[in-house]
C-alpha positions as CSV (number, residue, x, y, z in Angstrom):
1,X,16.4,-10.8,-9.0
2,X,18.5,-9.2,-6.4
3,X,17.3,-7.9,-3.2
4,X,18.8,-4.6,-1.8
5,X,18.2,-2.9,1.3
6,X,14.9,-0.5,0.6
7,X,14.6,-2.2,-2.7
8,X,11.5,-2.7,-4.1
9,X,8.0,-0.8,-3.9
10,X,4.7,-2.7,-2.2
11,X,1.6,-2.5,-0.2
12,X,0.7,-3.7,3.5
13,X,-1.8,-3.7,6.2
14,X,-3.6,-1.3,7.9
15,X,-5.4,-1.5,10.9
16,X,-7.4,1.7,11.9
17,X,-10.6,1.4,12.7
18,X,-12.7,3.5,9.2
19,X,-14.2,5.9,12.0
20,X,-14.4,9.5,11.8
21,X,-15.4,10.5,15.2
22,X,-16.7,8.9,18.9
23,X,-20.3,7.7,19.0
24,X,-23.1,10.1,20.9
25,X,-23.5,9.7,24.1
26,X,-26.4,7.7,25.4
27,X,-28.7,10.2,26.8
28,X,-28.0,12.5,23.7
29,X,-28.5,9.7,21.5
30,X,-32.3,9.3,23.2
31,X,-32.9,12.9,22.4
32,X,-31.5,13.2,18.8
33,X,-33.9,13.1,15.8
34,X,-33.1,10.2,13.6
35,X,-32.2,11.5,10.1
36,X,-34.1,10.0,7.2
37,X,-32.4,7.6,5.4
38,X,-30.6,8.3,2.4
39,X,-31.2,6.9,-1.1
40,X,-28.2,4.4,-2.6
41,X,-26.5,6.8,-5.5
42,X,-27.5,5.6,-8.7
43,X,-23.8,4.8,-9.6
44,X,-21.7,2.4,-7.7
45,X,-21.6,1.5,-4.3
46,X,-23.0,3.4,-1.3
47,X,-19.7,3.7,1.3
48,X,-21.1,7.0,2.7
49,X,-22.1,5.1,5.5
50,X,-19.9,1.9,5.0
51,X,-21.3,-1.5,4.9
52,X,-23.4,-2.7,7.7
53,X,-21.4,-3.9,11.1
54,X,-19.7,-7.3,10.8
55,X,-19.9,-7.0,7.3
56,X,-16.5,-6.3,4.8
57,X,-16.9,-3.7,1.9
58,X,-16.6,-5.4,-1.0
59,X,-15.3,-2.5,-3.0
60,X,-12.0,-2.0,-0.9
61,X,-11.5,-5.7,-0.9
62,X,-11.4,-5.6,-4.8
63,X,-8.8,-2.7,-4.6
64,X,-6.6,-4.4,-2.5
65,X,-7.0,-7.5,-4.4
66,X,-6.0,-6.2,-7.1
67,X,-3.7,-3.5,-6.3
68,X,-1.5,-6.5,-5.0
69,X,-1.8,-8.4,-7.7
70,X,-0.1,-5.4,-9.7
71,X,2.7,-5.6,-7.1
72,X,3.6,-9.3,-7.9
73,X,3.2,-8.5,-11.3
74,X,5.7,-5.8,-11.3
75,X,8.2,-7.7,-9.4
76,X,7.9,-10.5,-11.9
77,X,8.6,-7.8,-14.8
78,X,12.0,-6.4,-13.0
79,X,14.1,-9.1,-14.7
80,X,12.8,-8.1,-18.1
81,X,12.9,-4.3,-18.3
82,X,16.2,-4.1,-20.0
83,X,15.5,-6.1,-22.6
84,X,11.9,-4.5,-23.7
85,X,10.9,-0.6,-23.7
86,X,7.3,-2.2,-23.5
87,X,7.9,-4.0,-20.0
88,X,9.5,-1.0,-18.7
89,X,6.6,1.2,-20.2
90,X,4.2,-1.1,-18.6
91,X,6.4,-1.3,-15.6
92,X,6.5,2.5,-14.8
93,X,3.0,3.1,-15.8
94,X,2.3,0.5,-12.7
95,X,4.5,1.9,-10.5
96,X,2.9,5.2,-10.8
97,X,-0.3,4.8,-9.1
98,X,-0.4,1.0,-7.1
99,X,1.9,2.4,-4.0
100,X,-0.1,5.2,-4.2
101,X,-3.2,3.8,-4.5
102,X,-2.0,1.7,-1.5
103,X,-1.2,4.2,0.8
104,X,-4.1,6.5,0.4
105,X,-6.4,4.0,1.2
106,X,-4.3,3.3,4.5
107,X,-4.6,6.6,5.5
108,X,-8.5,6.7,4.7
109,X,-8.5,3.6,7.1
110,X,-6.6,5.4,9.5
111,X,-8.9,8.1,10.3
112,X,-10.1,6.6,13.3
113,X,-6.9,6.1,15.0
114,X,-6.3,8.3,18.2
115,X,-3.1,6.9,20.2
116,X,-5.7,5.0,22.4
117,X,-4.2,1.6,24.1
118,X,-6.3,-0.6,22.0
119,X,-5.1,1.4,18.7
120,X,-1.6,1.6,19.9
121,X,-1.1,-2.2,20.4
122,X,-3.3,-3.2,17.3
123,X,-0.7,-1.1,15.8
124,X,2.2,-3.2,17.4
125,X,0.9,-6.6,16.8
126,X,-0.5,-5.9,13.3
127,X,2.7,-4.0,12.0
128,X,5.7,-4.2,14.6
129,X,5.8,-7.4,15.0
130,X,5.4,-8.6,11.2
131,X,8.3,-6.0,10.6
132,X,10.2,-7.7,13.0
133,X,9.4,-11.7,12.0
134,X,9.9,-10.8,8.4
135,X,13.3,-8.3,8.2
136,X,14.6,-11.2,10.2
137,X,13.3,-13.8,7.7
138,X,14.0,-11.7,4.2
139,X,17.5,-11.3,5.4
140,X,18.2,-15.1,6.4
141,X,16.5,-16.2,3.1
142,X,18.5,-13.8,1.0
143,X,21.5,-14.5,2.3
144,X,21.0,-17.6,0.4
145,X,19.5,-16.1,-2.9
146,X,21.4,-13.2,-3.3
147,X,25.0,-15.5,-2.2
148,X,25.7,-12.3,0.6
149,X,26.4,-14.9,3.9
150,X,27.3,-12.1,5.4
151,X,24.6,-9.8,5.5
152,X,23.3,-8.2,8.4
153,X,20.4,-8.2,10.5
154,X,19.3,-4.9,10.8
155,X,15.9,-3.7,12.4
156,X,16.7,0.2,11.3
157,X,17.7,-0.7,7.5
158,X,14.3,-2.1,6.4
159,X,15.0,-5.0,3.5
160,X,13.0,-5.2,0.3
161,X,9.1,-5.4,1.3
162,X,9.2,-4.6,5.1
163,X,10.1,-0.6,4.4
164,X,6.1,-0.3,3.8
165,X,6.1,-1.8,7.8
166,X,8.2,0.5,9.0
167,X,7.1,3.9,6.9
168,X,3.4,2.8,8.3
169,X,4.1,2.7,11.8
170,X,5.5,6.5,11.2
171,X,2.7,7.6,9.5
172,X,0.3,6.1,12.0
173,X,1.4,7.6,14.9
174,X,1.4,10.9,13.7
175,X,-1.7,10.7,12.8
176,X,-3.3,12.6,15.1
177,X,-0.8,15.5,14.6
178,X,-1.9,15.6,10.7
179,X,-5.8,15.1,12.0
180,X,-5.3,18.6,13.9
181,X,-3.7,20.5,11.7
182,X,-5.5,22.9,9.4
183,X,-4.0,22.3,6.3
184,X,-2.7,19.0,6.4
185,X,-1.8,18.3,3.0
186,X,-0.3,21.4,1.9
187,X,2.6,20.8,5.1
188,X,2.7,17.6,4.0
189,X,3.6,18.2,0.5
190,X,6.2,20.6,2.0
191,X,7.9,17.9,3.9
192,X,8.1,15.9,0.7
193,X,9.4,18.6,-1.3
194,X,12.2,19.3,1.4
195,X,13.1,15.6,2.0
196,X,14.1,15.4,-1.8
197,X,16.4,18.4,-0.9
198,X,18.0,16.4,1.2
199,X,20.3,13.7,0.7
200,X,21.8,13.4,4.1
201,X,18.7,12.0,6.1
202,X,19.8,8.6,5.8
203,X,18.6,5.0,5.2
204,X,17.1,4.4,9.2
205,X,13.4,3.1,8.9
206,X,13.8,4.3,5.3
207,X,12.7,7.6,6.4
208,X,13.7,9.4,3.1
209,X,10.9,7.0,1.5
210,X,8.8,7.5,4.4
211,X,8.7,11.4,4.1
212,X,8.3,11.6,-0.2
213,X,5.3,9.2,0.5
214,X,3.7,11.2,3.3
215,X,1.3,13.0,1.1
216,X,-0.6,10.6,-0.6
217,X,-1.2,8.9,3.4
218,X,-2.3,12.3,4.4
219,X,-4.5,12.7,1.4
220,X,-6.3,9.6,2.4
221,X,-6.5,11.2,6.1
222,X,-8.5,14.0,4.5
223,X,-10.8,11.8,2.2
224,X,-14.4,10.9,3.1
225,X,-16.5,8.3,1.6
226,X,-18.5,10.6,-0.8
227,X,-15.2,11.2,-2.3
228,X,-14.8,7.4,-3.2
229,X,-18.7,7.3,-4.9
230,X,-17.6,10.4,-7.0
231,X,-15.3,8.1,-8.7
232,X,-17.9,5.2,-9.4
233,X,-19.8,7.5,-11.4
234,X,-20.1,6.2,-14.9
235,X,-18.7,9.7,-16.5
236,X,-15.5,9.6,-14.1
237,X,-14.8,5.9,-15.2
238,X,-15.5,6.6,-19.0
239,X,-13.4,9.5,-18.7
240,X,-10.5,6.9,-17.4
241,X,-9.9,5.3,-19.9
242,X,-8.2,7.8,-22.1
243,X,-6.8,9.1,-19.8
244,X,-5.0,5.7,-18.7
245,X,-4.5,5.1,-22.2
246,X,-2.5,8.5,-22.5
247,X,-0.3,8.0,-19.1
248,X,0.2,4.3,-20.9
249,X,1.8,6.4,-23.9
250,X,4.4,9.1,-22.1
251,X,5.1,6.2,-19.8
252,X,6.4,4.4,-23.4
253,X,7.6,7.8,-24.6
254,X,9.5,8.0,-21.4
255,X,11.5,4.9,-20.9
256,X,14.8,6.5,-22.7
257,X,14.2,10.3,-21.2
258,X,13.0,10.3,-17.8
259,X,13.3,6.7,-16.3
260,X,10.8,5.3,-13.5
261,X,13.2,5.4,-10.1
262,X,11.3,9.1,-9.6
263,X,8.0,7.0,-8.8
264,X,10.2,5.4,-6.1
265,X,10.4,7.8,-4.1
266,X,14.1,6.6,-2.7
267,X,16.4,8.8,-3.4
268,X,16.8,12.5,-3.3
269,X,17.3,15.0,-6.4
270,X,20.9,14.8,-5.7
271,X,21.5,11.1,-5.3
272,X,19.3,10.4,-8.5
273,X,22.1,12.7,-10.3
274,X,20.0,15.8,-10.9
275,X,20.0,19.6,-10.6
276,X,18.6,19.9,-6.6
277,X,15.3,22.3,-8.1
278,X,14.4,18.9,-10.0
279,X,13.3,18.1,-6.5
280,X,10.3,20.1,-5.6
281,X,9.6,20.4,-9.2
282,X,8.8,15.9,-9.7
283,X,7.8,15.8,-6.1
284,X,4.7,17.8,-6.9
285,X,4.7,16.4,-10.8
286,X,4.7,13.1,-9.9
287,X,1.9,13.4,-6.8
288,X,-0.3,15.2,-9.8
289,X,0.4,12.6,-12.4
290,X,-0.2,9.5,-9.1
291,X,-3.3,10.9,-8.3
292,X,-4.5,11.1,-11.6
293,X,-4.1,7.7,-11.9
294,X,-5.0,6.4,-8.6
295,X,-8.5,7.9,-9.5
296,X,-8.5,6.0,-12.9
297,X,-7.8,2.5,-10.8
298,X,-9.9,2.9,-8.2
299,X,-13.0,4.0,-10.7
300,X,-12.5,0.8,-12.3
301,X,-12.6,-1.5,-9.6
302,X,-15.9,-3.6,-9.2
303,X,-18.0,-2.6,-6.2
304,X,-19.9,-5.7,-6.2
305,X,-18.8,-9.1,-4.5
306,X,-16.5,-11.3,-6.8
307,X,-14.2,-13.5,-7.0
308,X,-11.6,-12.4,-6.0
309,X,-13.4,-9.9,-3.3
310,X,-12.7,-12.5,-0.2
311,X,-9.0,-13.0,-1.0
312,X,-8.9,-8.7,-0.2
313,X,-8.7,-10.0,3.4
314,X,-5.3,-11.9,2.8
315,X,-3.3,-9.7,0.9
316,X,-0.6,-9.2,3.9
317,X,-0.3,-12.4,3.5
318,X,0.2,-12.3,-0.5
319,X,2.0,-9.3,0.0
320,X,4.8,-10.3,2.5
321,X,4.9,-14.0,1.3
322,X,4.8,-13.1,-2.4
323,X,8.6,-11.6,-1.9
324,X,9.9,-14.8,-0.9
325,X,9.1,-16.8,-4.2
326,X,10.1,-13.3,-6.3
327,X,13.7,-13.5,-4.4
328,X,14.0,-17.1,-5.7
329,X,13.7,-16.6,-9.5
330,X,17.6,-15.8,-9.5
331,X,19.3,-18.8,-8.0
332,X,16.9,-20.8,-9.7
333,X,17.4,-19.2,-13.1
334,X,13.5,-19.1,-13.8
335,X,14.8,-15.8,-16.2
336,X,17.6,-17.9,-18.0
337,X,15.8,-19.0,-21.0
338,X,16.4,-17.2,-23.8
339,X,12.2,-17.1,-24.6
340,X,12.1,-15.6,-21.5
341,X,13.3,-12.4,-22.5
342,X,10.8,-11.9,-25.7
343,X,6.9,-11.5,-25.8
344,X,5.9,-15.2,-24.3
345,X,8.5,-14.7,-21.8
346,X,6.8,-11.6,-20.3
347,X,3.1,-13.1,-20.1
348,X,4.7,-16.4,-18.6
349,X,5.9,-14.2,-16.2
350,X,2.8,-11.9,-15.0
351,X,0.3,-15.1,-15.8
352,X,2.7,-16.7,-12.7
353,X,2.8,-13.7,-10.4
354,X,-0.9,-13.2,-10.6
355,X,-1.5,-16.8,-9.7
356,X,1.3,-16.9,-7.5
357,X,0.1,-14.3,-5.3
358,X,-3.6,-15.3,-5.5
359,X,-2.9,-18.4,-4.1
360,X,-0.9,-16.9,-1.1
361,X,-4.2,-14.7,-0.6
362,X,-6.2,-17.7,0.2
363,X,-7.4,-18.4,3.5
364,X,-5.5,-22.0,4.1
365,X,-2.5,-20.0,3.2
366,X,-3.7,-17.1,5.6
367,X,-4.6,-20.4,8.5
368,X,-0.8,-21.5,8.5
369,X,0.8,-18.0,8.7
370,X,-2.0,-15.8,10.9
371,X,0.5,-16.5,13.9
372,X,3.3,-14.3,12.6
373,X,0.7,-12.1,10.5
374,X,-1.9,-10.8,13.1
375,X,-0.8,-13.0,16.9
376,X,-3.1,-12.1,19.4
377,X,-0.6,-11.5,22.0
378,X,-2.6,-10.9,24.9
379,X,-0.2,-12.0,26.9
380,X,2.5,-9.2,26.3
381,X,0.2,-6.3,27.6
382,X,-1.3,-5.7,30.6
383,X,-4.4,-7.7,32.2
384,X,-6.4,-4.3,33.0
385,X,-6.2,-3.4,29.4
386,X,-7.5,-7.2,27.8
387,X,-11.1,-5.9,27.1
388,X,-9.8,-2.8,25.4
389,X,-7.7,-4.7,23.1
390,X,-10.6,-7.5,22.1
391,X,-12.8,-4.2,21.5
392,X,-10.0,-2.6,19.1
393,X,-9.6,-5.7,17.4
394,X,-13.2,-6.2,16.9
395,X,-13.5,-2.5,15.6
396,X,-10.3,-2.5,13.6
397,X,-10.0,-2.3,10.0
398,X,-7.2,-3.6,7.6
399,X,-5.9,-1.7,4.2
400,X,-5.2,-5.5,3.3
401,X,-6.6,-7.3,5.5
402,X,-9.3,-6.1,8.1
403,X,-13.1,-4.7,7.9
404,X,-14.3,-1.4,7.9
């Protein structure tokens, strides 16, 4: 499988602390009436008030567990889409709603952040430097598996997996900016629509990728927890299932008309070879068609501990790590079988992705690679600020891999 610059679509951390505003103050706090507390609804989990300090919610953990697991999956399946209109079916259906999925729950974790100094460098040690370590690293290693010796290293271009690194950090710090606003996601719908207008902005941080994505982080800006027990209730997940079915079948019916690179959100009208008004028109088709199916997914996943629910705290790892086995099936010719290009070829290939990436999530794996993943780094900022950074981190909560 080749590896281009912004190639490929996938999730990553977050590491906002889930908060929506400051606690009282003390002496209000004495003088406040405690409010009764409120019953558990009767269908799924209760994250109105999140789980209990020091505790993880077991219902994000699930989602991010297997949202990545649909990321490795889909990688696996790029080999095969030309050779079956049901991998490609299956392939665009995924890629509908699992970047989605991801970034809307990054920016529903990234309520909380506020540009402070403990946010700020919980920001550059959970996402700048992993950008760094790992552009570095993807463009070394595919040097070797894509036979280009003479690639560059290039902190602007983001390769493969690490443009979700560098379209976060964006996103992040303007939080604040979209927190203020009074109609967030209408402006930011508008800056998707006009970055598909426009072809010239350029491959730098993969901003044109950056801005078509915008929404769906400022969506989950806007979300509150009720919003997430709407979608546990036993109607909205019953009603899922046809719907999924249906998306499953105009994905299929699809395949020869439309194609999937619109749910990649590269390229703008022009460069994908369209009229320019096809622009605003699938910008806002294709955020109604993701959301739909976001809220399908995320009805679906478990709300209960699993599993699978502890390896939601390692799927940076997964994530990240996951690319470097993917970029490997080419020089080893894992796809040169002939089977592999039929029925038994296609399972082989997500049964081994899903294990694949499983085992990445697991914490010896996470043991070995925390260093590059989430260093501590005290040692880079300044002394006064040491107690505001263990604070942050204690506070902090990952999209893949941190608490609420």
């Amino acid at each position: 499988m080749s590896c281009e610059r912004c190639s490929g679509l996938s999730g990553s951390r977050e590491t906002a602390a889930a908060v929506d505003a400051p606690p009282a103050r003390a002496a209000d706090a004495d003088r406040a009436p405690v409010p009764p507390p409120r019953p558990a609804p009767r269908n799924g989990p209760d994250t109105r008030n999140g789980p209990p300090a020091g505790r993880r919610d077991a219902y994000f953990d699930n989602a991010k567990y297997l949202a990545i697991v649909l990321v490795a999956v889909g990688h696996a399946w790029e080999p095969l889409r030309s050779d079956s209109r049901t991998v490609t079916a299956l392939y665009t259906f995924v890629y509908a709603f699992h970047m989605p999925a991801f970034i809307i729950v990054s920016g529903y974790f990234s309520r909380g952040f506020d540009a402070s100094p403990a946010r700020v460098k919980r920001l550059v040690t959970g996402v700048v430097v992993p950008y760094v370590v790992f552009e570095v690293a993807y463009t070394l290693f595919t040097r070797w598996s894509d036979h280009a010796p003479d690639r560059e290293i290039s902190l602007l271009d983001p390769l493969y997996l690490t443009w979700f690194l560098a379209a976060l950090f964006i996103w992040r710090l303007t939080t604040p900016i979209w927190r203020l606003l009074r109609w967030p996601l209408p402006v930011a719908l508008a800056v998707a629509v006009l970055a598909s207008l426009t072809p010239s902005i350029g491959s730098d941080l993969d901003l044109q990728r950056a801005l078509q994505f915008l929404p769906y982080f400022v969506l989950g800006l806007c979300l509150r927890p009720e919003h997430f027990s709407l979608l546990r209730r036993w109607s909205v997940r019953l009603w899922a299932v046809p719907v999924a079915l249906c998306a499953l079948a105009v994905a299929y019916w699809s395949v020869p008309h439309l194609g999937y690179r619109w749910f990649f959100h590269r390229d703008s009208a022009e460069q994908l070879g369209v009229p320019a008004w096809y622009g605003p028109v699938m910008t806002l088709a294709v955020f109604g068609c993701s959301l739909v199916l976001v809220a399908c997914f995320l009805a679906w996943v478990p709300g209960r501990r699993t599993w699978f629910t502890t390896l939601g705290a390692g799927t940076l790892y997964g994530y990240l790590l996951h690319g470097f086995v993917a970029q490997s099936a080419k020089p080893a010719h894992w796809y040169d079988p002939a089977w592999m290009h039929g029925p038994l070829g296609a399972v082989t290939a997500t049964l081994v992705a899903a294990v694949t990436v499983t085992l990445l999530c697991t914490p010896p794996v996470r043991r070995v690679f925390r260093f590059v993943m989430e260093p501590r780094m005290e040692w880079a900022f300044r002394a006064r600020e040491g107690q505001a950074v263990q604070d942050g981190r204690r506070n902090a909560a990952g999209v893949l891999s941190g608490n609420r």
